[in-house]
C-alpha positions as CSV (number, residue, x, y, z in Angstrom):
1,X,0.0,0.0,0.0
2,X,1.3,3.7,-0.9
3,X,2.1,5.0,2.3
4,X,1.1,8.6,0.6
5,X,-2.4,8.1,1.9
6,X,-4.2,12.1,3.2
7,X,-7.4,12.3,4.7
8,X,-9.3,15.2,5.1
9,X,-12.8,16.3,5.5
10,X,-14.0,18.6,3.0
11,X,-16.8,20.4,4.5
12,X,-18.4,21.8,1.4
13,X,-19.0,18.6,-0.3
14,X,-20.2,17.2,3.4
15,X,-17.7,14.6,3.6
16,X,-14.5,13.3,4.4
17,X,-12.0,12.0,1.8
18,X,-9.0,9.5,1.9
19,X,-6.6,10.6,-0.9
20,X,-3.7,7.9,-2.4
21,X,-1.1,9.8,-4.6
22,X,-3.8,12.6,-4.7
23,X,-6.2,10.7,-6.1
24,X,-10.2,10.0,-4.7
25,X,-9.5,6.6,-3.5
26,X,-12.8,6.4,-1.1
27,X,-15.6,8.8,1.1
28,X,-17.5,9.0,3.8
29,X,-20.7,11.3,3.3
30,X,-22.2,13.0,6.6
31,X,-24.9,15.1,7.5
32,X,-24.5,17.5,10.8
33,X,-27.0,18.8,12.6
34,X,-28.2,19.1,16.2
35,X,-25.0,18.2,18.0
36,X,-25.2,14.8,15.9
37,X,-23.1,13.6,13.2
38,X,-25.1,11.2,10.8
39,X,-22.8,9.0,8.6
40,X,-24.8,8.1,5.4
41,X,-22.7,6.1,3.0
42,X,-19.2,5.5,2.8
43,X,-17.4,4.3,-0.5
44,X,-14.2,3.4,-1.4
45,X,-13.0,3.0,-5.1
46,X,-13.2,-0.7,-6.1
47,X,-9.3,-0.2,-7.6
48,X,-8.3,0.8,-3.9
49,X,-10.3,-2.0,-1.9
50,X,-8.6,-4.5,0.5
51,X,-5.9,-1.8,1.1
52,X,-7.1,-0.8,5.0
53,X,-8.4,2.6,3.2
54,X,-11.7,1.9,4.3
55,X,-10.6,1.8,7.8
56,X,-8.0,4.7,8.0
57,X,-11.2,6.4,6.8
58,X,-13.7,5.8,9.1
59,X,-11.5,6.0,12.3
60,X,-10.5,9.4,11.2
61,X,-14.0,10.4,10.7
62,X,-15.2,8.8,14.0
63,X,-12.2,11.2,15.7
64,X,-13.1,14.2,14.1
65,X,-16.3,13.9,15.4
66,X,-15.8,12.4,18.3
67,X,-13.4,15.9,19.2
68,X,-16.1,17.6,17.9
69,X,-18.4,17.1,20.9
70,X,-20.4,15.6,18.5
71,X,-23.1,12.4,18.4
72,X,-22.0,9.4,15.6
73,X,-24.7,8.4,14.0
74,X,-24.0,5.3,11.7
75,X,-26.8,5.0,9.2
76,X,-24.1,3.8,6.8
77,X,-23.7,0.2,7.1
78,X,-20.0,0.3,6.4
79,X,-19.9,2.8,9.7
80,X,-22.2,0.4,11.7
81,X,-19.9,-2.5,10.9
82,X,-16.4,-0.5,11.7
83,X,-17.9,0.4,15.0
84,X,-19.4,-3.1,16.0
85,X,-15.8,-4.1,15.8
86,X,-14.4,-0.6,17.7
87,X,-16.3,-0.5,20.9
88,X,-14.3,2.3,22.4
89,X,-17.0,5.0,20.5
90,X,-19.9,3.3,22.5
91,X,-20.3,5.9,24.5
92,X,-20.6,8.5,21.5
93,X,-22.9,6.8,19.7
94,X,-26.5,7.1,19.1
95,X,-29.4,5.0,17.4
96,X,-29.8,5.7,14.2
97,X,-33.6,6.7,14.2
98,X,-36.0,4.1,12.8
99,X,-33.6,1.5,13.0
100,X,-34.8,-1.6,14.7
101,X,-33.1,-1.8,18.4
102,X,-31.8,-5.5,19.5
């Protein structure tokens, strides 16, 4: 794997990106609002998959927000699964609305 990986939210397009040799190589699209942070779909490039990118991704995301003070909300399912395996953001986590609760 390049070890020139950069990731960076970009605020204006509502998400954060993970960059490989400056290229788009994946995204996580959020929506903020009340104090919450709701993840809503996460990609990464199929030409970048089973690099870890997908990962370096959403942990910085889940930093960033957990610094912001703010509430993760993981309606993406990619989000869901990276914290089901990451229990140390239980406590910043909320329901995702709707969802059915186990």
């Amino acid at each position: 794997m390049s070890e020139d990986i950069q990731v960076d939210e970009v605020a204006e397009r509502s998400r954060y990106e993970i960059r490989s040799g400056g290229a788009v190589a994946g995204f996580a699209i959020y929506r903020r609002e009340g104090g919450r942070t709701t993840f809503t779909h996460t990609i990464v490039k199929p030409e970048y998959e089973g690099q870890g990118l997908g990962s370096r991704l959403a942990r910085f995301a889940l930093d960033d927000t957990v610094a912001r003070g703010e509430r993760i909300v993981p309606e993406c399912p990619f989000i869901r699964a990276y914290l089901e395996r990451h229990p140390e953001y239980a406590d910043s986590v909320d329901p995702v609305p709707g969802a059915d609760e186990h």
